[in-house]
C-alpha angles and dihedrals in degrees: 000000000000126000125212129186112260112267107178137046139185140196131207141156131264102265091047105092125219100246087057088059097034085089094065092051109033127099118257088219133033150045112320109207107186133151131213111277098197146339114271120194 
């Protein structure tokens, strides 16, 4: 597996959930490792 530094950011605010920004940050190509953040009904 290869690291690399973190090379983009966004902010949002708090009633915008992360899988609605992952898009902006996310590689087009590639493996995707995530956990999940928190439990959702």
């Amino acid at each position: 597996m290869q690291s690399e530094p973190i090379n983009k950011v966004v902010l949002t605010s708090a009633n915008i959930t992360d899988a609605k920004s992952l898009k902006h940050v996310l590689p087009s190509v590639g493996a995707i490792y995530a956990d999940k953040g928190y439990y959702s009904y």
